[in-house]
py3Dmol code that shows the C-alpha trace and the ligand (Angstrom):
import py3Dmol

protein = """\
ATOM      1  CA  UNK A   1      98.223  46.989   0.365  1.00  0.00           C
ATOM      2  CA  UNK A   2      94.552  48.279  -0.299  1.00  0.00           C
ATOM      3  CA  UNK A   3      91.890  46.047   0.882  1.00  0.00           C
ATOM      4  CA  UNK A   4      88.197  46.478  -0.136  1.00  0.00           C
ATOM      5  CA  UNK A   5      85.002  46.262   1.744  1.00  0.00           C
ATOM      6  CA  UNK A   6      81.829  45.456  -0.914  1.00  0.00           C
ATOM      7  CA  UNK A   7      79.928  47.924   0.059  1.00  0.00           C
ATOM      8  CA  UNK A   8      76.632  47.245  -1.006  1.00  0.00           C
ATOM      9  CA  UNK A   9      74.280  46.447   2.073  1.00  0.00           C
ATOM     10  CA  UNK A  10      75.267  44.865   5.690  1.00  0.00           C
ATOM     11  CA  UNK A  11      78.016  45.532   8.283  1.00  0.00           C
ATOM     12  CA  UNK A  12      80.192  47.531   6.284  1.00  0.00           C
ATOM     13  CA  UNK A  13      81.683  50.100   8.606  1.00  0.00           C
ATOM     14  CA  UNK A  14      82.849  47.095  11.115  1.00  0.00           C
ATOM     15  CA  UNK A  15      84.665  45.500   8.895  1.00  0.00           C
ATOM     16  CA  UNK A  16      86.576  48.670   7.648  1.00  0.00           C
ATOM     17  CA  UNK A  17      87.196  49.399  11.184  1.00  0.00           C
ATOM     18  CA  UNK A  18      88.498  46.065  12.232  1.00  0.00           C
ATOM     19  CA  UNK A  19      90.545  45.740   9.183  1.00  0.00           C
ATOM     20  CA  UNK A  20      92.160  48.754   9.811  1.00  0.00           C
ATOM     21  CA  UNK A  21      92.483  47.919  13.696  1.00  0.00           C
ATOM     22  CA  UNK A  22      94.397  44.970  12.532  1.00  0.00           C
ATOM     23  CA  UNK A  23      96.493  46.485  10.075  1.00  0.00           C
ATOM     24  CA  UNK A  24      97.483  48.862  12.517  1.00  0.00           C
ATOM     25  CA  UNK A  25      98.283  45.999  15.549  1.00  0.00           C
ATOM     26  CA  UNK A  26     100.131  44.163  12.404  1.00  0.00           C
ATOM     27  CA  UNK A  27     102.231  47.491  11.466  1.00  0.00           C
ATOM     28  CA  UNK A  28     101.438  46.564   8.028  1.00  0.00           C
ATOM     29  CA  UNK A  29     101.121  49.361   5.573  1.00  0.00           C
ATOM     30  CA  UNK A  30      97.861  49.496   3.913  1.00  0.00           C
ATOM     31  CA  UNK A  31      94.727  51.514   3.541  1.00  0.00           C
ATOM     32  CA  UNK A  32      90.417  50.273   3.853  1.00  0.00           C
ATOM     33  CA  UNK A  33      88.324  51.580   1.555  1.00  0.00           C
ATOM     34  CA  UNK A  34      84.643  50.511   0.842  1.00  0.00           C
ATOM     35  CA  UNK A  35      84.174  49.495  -3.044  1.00  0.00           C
ATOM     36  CA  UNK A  36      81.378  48.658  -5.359  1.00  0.00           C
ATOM     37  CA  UNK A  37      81.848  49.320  -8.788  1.00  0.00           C
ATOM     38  CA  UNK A  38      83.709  47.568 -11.086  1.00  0.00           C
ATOM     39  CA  UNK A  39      86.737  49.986 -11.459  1.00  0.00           C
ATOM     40  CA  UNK A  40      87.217  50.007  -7.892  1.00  0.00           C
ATOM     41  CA  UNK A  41      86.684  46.821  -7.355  1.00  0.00           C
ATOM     42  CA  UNK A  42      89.570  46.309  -9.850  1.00  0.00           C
ATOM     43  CA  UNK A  43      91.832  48.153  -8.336  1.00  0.00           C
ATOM     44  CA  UNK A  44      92.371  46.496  -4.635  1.00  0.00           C
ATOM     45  CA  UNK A  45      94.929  43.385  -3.515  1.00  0.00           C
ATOM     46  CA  UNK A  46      91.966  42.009  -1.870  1.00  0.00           C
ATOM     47  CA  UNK A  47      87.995  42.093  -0.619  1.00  0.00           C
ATOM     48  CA  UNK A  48      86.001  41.860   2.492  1.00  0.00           C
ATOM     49  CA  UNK A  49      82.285  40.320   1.862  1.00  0.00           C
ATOM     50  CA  UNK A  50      79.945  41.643   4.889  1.00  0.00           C
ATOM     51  CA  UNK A  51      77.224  39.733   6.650  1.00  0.00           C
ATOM     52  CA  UNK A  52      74.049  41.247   5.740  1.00  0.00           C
ATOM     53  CA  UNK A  53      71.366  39.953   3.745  1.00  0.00           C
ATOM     54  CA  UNK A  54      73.039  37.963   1.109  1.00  0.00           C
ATOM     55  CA  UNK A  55      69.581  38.297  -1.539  1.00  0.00           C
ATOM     56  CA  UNK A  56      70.103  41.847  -1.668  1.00  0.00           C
ATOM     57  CA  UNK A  57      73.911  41.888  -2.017  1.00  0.00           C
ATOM     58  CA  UNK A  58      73.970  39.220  -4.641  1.00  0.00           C
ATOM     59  CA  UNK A  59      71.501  41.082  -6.420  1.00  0.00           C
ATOM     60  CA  UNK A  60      72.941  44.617  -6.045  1.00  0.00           C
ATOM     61  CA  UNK A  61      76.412  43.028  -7.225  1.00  0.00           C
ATOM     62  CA  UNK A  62      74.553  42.000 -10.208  1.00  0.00           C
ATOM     63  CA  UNK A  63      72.518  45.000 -11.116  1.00  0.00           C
ATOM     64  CA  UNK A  64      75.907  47.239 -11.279  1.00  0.00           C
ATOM     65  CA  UNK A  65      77.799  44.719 -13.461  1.00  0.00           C
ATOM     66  CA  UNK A  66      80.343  43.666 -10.103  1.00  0.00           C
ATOM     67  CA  UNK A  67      79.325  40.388  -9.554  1.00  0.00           C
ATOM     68  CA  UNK A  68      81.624  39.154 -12.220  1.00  0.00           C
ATOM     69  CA  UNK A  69      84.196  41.538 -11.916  1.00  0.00           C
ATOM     70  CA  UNK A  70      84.632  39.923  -8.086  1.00  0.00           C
ATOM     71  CA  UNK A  71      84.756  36.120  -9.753  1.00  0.00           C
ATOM     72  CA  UNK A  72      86.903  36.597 -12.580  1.00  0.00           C
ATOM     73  CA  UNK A  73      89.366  38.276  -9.572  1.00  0.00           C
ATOM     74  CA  UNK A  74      88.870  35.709  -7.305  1.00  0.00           C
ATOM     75  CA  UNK A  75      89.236  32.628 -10.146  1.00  0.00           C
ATOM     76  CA  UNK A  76      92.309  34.941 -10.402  1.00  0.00           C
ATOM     77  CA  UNK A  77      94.083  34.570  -6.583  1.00  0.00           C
ATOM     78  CA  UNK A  78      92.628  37.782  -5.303  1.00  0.00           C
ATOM     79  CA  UNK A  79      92.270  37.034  -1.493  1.00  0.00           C
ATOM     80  CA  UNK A  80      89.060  37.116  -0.388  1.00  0.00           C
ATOM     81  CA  UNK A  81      87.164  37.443   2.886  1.00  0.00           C
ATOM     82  CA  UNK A  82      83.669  36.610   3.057  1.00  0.00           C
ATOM     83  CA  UNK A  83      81.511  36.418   6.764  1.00  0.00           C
ATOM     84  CA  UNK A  84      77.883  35.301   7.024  1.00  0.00           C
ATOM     85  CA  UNK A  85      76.003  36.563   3.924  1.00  0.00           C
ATOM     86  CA  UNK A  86      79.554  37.098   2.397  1.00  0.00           C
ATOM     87  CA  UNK A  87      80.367  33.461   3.011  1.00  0.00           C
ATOM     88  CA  UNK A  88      77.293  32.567   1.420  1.00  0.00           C
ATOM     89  CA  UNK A  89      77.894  34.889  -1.339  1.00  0.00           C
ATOM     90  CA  UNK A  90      81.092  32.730  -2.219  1.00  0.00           C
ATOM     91  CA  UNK A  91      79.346  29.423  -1.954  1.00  0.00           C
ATOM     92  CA  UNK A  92      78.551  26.947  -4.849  1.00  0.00           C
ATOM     93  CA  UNK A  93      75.283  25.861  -3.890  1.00  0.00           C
ATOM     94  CA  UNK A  94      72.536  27.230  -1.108  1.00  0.00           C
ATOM     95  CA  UNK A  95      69.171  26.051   0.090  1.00  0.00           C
ATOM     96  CA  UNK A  96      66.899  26.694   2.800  1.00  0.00           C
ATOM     97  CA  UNK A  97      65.363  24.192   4.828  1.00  0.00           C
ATOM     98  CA  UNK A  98      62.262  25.928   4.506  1.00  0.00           C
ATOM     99  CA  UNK A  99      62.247  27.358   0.540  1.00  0.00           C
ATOM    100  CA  UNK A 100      64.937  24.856  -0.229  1.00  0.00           C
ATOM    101  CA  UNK A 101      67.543  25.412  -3.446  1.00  0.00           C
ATOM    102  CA  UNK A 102      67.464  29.258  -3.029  1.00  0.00           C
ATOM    103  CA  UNK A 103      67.873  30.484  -6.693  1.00  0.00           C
ATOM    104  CA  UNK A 104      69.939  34.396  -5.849  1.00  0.00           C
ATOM    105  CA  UNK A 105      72.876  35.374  -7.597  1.00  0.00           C
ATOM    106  CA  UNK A 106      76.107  34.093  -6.192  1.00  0.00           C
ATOM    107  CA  UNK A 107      79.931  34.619  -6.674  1.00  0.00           C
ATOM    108  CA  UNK A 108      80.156  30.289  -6.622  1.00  0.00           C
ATOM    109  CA  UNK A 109      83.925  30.426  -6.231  1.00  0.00           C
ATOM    110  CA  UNK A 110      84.054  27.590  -2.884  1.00  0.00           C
ATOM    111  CA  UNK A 111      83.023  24.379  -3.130  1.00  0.00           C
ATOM    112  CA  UNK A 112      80.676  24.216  -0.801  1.00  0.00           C
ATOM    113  CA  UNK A 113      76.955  23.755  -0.184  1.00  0.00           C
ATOM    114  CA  UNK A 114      75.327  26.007   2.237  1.00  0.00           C
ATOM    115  CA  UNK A 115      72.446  25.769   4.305  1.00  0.00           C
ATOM    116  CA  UNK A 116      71.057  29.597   4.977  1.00  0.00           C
ATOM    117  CA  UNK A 117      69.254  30.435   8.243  1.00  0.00           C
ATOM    118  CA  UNK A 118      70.476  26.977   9.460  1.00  0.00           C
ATOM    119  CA  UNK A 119      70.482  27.974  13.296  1.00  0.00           C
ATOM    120  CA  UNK A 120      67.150  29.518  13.175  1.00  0.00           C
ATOM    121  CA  UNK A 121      66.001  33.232  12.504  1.00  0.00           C
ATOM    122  CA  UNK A 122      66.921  36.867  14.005  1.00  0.00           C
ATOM    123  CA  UNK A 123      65.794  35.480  17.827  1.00  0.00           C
ATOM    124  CA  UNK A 124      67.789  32.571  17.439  1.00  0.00           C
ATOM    125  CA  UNK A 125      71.006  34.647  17.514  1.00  0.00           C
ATOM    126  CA  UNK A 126      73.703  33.982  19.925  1.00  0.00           C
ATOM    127  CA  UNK A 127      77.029  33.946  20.606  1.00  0.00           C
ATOM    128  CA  UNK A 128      79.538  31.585  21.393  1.00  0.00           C
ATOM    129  CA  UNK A 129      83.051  30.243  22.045  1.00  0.00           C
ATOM    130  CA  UNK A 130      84.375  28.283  18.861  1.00  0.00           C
ATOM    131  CA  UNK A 131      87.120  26.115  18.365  1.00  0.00           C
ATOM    132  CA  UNK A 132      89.581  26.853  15.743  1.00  0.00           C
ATOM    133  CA  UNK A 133      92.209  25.300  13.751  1.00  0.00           C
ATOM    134  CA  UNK A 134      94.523  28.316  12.806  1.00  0.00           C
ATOM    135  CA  UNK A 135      98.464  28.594  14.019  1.00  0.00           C
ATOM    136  CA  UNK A 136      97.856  30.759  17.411  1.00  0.00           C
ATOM    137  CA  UNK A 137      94.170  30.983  17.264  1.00  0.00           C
ATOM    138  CA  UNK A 138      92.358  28.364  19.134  1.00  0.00           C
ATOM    139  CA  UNK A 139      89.608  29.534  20.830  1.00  0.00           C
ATOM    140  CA  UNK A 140      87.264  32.444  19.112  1.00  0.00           C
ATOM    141  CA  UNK A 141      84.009  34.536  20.024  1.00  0.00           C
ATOM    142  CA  UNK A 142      81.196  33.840  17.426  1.00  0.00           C
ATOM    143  CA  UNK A 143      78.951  36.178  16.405  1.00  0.00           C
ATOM    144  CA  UNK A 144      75.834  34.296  14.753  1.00  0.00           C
ATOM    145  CA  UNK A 145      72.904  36.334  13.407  1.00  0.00           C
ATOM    146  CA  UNK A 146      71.195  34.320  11.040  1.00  0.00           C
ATOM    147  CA  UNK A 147      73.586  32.392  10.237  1.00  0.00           C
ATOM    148  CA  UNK A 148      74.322  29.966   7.504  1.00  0.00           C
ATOM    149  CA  UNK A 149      76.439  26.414   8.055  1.00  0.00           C
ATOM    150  CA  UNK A 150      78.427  24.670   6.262  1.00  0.00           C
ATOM    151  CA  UNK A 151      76.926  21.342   5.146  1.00  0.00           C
ATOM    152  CA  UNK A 152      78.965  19.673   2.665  1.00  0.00           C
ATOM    153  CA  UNK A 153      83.023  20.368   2.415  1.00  0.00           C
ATOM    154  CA  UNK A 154      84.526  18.975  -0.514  1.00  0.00           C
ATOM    155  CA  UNK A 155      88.150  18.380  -1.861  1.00  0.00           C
ATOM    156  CA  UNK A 156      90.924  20.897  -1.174  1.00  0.00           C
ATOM    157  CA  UNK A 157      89.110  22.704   1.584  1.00  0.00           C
ATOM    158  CA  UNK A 158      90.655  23.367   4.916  1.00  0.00           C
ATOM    159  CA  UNK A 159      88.261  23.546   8.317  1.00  0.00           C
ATOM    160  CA  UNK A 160      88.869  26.446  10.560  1.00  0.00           C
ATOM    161  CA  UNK A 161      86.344  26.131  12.978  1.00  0.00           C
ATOM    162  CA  UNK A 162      84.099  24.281  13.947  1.00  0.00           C
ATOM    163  CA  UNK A 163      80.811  24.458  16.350  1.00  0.00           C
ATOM    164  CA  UNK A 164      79.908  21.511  18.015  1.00  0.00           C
ATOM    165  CA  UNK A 165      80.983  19.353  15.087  1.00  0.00           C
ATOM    166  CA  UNK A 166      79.412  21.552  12.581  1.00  0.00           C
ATOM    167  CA  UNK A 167      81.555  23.509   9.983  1.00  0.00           C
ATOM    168  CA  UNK A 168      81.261  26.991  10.453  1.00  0.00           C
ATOM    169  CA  UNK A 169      84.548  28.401   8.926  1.00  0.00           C
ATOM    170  CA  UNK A 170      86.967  27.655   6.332  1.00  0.00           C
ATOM    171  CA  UNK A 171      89.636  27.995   3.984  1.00  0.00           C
ATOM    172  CA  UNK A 172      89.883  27.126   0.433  1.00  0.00           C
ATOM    173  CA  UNK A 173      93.388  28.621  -1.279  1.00  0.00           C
ATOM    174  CA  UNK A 174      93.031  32.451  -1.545  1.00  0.00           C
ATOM    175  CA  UNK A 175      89.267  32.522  -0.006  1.00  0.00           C
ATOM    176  CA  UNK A 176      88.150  32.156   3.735  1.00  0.00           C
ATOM    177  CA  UNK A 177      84.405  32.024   4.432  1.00  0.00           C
ATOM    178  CA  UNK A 178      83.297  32.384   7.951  1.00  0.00           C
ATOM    179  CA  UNK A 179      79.071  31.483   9.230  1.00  0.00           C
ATOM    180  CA  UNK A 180      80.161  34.259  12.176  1.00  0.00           C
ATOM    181  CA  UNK A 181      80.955  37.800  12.561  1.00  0.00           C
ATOM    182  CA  UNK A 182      84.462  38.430  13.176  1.00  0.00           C
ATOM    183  CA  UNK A 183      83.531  41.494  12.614  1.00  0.00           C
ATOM    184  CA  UNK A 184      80.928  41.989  15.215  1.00  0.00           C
ATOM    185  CA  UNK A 185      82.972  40.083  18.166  1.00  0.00           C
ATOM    186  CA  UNK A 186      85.699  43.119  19.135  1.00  0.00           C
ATOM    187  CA  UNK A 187      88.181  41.204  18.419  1.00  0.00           C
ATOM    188  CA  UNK A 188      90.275  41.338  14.948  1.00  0.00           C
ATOM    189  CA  UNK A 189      92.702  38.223  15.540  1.00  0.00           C
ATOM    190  CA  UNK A 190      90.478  36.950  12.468  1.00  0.00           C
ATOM    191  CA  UNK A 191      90.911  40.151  10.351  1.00  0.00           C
ATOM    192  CA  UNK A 192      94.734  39.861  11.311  1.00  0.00           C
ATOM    193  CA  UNK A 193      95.086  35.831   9.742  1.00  0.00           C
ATOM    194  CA  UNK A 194      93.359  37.249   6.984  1.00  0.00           C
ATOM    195  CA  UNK A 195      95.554  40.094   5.909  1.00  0.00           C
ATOM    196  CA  UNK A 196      98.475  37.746   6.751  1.00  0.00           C
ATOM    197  CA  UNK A 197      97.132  35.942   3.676  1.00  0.00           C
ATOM    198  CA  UNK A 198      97.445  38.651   1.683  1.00  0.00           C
ATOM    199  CA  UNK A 199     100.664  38.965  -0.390  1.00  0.00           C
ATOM    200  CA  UNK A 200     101.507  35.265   0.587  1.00  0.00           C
TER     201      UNK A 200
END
"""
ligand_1 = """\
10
LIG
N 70.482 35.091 6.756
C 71.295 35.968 5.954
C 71.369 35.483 4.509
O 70.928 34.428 4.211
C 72.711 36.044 6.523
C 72.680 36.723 7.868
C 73.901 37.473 8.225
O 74.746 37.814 7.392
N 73.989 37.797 9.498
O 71.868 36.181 3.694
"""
view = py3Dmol.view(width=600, height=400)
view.addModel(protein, "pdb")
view.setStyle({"model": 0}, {"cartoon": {"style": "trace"}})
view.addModel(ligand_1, "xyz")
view.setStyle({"model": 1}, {"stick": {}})
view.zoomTo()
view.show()
């Protein structure tokens, strides 16, 4: 199993880390490697999106011919992991409150509409316990920097978490998108449901 980590801009290195953390707690086989063009991007069983700044990913993706590389692999079943500016990066549609429809290049493979910057700017940060809906894993640490919500779910999308009533994770087929940081919180139970998705 090789899983990628876009490796444009953002948290990068923690998500290769984690991943391979939970691979190893897992005992699964595999091997982390940080992609960006289109041949390597071709060549893994699935992709981690980072949080970062999702402008500046979208439009690196773009400039290097990847951005539609990752779709057409995605549309395709490739599993797909995508936290923060990666969730956002998956999305349909995204505004912000203050700029509103933000027009930036996007992978629009979840049906979803995202509000960006939704809990306020870099002070605004926090973290927090979440509740989630996945076998095992009720109760999470979230990371939010930033962070985007979810504001409109539609049809065949599962909830994973939620933050005091607000959708901040979920599941749709062979994509997850997360408003958090798994990645950031020191613990990979997260990282571990998602290569469980992999191959299955
Ligand atoms: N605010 C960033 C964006 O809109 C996301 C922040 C993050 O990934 N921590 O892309």
């Amino acid at each position: 199993m090789k899983i990628g980590v876009l490796g444009f801009q953002g948290d990068i290195e923690e998500h290769v880390a984690a991943t391979k953390e939970a691979l190893k707690k897992l005992k699964i086989d595999g091997s982390v490697a940080v992609v960006k063009t289109p041949d390597e991007l071709r060549e893994i069983d699935a992709l981690i999106i980072p949080g970062g700044e999702s402008t500046v990913i979208g439009g690196l993706a773009l400039f290097n011919k990847s951005l539609s590389v990752i779709k057409d692999r995605i549309r395709n079943g490739m599993p797909v992991l995508g936290t923060c500016a990666g969730m956002i990066m998956l999305a349909n549609r995204t505004y912000d409150r203050v700029v509103g429809e933000t027009k930036q290049p996007l992978l629009a493979v979840l049906d979803v509409l995202v509000e960006r910057n939704s809990f306020g700017r870099q002070r605004e940060s926090f973290e927090t316990e979440l509740e989630v809906s996945i076998n095992g894993l009720e109760k999470l640490k979230g990371v939010f920097i930033r962070a985007p919500s979810i504001r409109e779910v539609n049809q065949g999308i599962e909830t994973l978490a939620k933050l005091d009533g607000q959708v901040v994770a979920v599941r749709q087929n062979n994509i997850i998108g997360t408003c958090f940081h798994p990645e950031l919180s020191g613990d990979t139970r997260l990282h571990e449901y998602f290569v469980k998705t992999i191959g299955s």
